[in-house]
GUMI-48186 format. One line per 10 residues: number of its first residue (from 1); for each residue x, y, z of N, C-alpha, C. Coordinates in steps of 0.1 Angstrom, whole numbers, plus 5000, padded with zeros to 4 digits. Atoms other than C-alpha are relative to their C-alpha. Layout:
<pts>
NUM = X/Y/Z/X/Y/Z/X/Y/Z; ...
</pts>
This chain:
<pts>
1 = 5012/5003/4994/7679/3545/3963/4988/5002/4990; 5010/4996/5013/7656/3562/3934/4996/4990/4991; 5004/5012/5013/7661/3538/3908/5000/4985/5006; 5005/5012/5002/7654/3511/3923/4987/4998/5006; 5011/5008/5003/7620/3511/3923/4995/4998/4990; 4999/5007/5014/7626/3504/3889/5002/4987/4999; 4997/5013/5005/7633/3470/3898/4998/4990/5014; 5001/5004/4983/7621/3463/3938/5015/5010/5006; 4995/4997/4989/7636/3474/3970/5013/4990/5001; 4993/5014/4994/7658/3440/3973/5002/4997/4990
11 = 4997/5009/5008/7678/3422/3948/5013/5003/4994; 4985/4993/5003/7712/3424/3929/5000/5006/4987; 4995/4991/5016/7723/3447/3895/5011/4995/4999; 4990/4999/5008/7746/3439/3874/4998/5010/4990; 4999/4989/5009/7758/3468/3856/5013/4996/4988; 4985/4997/5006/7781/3463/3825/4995/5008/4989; 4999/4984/5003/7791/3495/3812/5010/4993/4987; 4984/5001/5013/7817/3499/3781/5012/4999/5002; 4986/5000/4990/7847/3504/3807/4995/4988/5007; 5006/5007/4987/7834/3482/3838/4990/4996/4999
21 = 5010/5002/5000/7811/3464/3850/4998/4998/5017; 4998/4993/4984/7798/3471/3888/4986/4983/5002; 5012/5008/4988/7774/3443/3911/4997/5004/5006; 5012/4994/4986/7748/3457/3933/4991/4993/5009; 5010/5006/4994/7733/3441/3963/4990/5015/5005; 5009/4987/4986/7703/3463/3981/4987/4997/5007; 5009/5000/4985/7682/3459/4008/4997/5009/5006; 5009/4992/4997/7655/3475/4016/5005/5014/4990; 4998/4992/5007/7664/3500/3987/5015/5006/5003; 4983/4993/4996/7700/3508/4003/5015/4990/4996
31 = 4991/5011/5009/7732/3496/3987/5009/4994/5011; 4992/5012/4992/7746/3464/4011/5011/4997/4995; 4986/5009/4999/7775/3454/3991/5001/5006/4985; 4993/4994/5008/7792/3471/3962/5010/4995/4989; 4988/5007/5004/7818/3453/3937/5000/5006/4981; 4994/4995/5013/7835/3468/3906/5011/4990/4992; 4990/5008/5006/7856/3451/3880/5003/5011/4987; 4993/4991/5014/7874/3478/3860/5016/5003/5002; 4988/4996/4999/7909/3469/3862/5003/4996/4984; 4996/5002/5011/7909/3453/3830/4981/5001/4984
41 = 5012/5001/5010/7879/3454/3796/4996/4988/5004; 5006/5016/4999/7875/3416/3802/4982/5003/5011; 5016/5000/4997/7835/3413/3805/4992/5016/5004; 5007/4992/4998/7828/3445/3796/4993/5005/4984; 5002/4998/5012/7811/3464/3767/5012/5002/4985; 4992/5001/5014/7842/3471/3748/5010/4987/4999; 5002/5015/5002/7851/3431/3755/4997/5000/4985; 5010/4999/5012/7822/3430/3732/5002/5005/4986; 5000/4991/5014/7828/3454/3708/5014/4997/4989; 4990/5008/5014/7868/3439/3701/4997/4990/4995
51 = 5000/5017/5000/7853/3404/3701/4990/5001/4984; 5006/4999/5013/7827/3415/3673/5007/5006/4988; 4994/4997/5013/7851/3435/3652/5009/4989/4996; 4994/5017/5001/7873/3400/3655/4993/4994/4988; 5006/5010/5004/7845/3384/3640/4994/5007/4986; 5003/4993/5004/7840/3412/3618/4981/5002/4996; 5012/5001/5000/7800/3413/3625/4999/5012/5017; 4997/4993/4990/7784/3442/3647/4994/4998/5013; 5007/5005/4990/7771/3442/3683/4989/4989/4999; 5012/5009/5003/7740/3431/3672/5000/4988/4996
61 = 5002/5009/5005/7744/3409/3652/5009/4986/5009; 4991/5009/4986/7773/3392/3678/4988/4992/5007; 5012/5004/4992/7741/3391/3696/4990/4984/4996; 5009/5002/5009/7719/3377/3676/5005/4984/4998; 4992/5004/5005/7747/3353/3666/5000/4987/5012; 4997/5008/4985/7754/3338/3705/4985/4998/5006; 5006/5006/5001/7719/3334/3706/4995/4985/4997; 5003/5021/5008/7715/3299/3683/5009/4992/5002; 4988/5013/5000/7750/3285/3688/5002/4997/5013; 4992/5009/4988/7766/3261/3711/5010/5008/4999
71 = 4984/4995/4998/7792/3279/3730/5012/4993/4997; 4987/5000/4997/7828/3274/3722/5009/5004/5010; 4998/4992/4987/7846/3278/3753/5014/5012/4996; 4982/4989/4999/7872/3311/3756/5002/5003/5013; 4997/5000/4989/7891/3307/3780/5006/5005/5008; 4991/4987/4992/7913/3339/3784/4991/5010/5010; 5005/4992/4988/7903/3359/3814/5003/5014/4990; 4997/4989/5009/7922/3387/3793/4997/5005/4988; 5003/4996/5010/7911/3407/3764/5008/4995/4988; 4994/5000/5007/7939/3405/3746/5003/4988/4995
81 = 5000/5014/5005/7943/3369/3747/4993/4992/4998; 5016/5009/5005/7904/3360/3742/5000/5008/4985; 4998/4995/5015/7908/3381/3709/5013/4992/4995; 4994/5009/5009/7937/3359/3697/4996/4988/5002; 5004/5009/4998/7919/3331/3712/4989/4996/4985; 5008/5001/5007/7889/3341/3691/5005/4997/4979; 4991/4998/5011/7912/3347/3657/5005/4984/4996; 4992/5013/5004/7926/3315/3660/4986/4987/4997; 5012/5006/5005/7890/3301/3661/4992/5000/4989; 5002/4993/5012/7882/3322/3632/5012/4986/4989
91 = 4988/5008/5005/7912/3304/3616/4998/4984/4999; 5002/5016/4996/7901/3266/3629/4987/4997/4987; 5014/5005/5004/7867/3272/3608/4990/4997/5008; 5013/5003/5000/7846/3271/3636/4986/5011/5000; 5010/4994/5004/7814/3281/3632/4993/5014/5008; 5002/4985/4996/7805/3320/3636/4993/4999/5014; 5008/5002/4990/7775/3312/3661/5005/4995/5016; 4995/5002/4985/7792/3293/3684/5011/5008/5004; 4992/4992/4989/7820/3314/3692/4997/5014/5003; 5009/4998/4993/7797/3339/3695/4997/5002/5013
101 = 5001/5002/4989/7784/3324/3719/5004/4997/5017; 4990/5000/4997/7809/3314/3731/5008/5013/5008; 4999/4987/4993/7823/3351/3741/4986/5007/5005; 5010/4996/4994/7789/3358/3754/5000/4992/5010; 5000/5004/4985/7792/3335/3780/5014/5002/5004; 4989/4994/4991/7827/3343/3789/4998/5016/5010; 5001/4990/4995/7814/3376/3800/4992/4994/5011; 5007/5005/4989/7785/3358/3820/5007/4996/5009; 4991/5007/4995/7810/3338/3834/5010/5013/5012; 4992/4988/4992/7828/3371/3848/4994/5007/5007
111 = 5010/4994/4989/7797/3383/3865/4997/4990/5008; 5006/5013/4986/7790/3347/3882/5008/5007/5009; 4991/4996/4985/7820/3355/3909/4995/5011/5007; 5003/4994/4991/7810/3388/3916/4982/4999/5002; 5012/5003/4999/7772/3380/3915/4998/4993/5010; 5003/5008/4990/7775/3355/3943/5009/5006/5013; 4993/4993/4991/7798/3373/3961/4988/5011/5007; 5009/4986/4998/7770/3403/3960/4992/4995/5007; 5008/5007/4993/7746/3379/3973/4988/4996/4991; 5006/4995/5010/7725/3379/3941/4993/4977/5003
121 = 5008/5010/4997/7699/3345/3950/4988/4992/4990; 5011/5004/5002/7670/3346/3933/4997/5006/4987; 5003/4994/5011/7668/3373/3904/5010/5009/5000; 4992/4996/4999/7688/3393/3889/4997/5014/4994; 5004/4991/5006/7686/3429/3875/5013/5002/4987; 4986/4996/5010/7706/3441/3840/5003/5008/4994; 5001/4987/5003/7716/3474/3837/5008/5006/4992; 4991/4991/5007/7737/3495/3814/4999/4994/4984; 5000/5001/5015/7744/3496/3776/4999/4984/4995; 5001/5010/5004/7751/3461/3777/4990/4985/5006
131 = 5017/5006/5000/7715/3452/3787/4992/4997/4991; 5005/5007/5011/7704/3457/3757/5003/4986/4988; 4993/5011/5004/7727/3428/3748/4990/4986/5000; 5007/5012/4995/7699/3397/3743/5007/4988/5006; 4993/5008/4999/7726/3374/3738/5008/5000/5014; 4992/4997/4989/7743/3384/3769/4988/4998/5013; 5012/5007/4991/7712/3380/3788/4995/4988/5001; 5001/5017/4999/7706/3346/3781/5009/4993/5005; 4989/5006/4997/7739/3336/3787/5005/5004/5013; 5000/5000/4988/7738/3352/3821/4990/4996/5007
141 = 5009/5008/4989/7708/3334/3832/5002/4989/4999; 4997/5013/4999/7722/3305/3820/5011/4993/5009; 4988/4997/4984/7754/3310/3841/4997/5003/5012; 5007/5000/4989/7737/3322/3871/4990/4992/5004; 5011/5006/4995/7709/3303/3869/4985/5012/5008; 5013/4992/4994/7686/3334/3878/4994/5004/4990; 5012/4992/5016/7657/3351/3859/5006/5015/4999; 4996/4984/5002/7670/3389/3845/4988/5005/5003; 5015/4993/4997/7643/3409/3853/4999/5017/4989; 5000/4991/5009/7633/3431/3823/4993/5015/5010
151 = 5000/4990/4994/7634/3467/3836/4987/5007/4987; 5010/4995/5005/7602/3490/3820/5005/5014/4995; 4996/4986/5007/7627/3520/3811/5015/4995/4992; 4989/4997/5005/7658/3520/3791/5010/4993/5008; 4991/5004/4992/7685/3496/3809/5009/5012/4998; 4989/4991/4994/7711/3522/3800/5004/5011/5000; 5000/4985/4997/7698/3551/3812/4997/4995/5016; 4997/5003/4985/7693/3537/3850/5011/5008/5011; 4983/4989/4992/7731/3554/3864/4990/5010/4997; 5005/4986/5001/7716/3584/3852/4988/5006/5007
161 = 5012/4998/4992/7681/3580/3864/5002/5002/5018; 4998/5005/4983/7695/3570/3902/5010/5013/5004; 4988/4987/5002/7721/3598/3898/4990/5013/5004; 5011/4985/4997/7691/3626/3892/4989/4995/5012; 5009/5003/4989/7669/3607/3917/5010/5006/5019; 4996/4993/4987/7696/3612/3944/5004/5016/5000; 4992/4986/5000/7709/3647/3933/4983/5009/5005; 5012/4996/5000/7668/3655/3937/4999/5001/5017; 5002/5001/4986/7665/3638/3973/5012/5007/5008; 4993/4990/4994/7697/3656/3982/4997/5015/5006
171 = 5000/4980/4995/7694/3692/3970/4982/5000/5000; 5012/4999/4993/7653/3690/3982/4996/5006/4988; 5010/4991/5010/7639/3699/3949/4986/4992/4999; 5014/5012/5003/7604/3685/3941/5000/4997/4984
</pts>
């Protein structure tokens, strides 16, 4: 309830973390609907991080990268097989940028389902490490179709913020 008047009372979070990545509906500041995806890395930070050592270039520049290009599509739901997907793209000659991009919207692509599921309408919030992902934000407003809504602190310090906001309103400290 704390942290989100970091981003309204009302609206959905997407959180992807290095493990997971979590969907938040809330209403009126209280969490409506809940949804985790940490059974496997697929569409999460360390996604990201094999897909860029793949490509041997680092987050950023991944970033940076899935920015300018036309996606290539990857079509493994699984890690393991979007990294030999990507390898073998590597291998075809195509071009750095788009697959890239390419694996930046496959992650998008793995928050549509639970984003609509959450109830997520109108805007969206983008929280955790891989907020500061630009490329990854683009390609999930381009998948959703909603606006991210740039947060005014640190996307991935928020868990933490909402964490000490409730541990506050709990144990009654001021």
């Amino acid at each position: 309830k704390g942290a989100a008047c970091l981003f309204g009372p009302d609206g959905a979070v997407i959180d992807v973390g290095g493990q997971d990545t979590k969907v938040i509906w809330l209403s009126n500041g209280v969490v409506k609907k809940f949804l985790m995806n940490d059974k496997c890395a697929a569409g999460t930070g360390r996604f990201l991080e094999i897909m860029a050592d793949r490509l041997a270039v680092s987050q950023l520049e991944l970033a940076d990268l899935a920015r300018v290009g036309k996606p290539t599509t990857i079509s493994s739901m699984c890690t393991v097989f979007a990294e030999s997907e990507v390898i073998s793209l590597v291998g075809e000659g195509k071009p750095m940028d788009e697959i890239a991009a390419g694996i930046e919207l496959s992650v998008a692509k793995r928050c549509f389902v639970m984003s609509k599921k959450a109830g997520a309408v109108d805007r969206i919030t983008l929280t955790g490490g891989c907020a500061k992902n630009e490329g990854l934000k683009a390609a999930i407003e381009k998948v959703l179709k909603l606006k991210v809504i740039d947060l005014p602190v640190d996307p991935q310090l928020i868990g933490a913020i909402g964490a000490a906001e409730f541990a506050r309103q709990k144990g009654g400290a001021a």
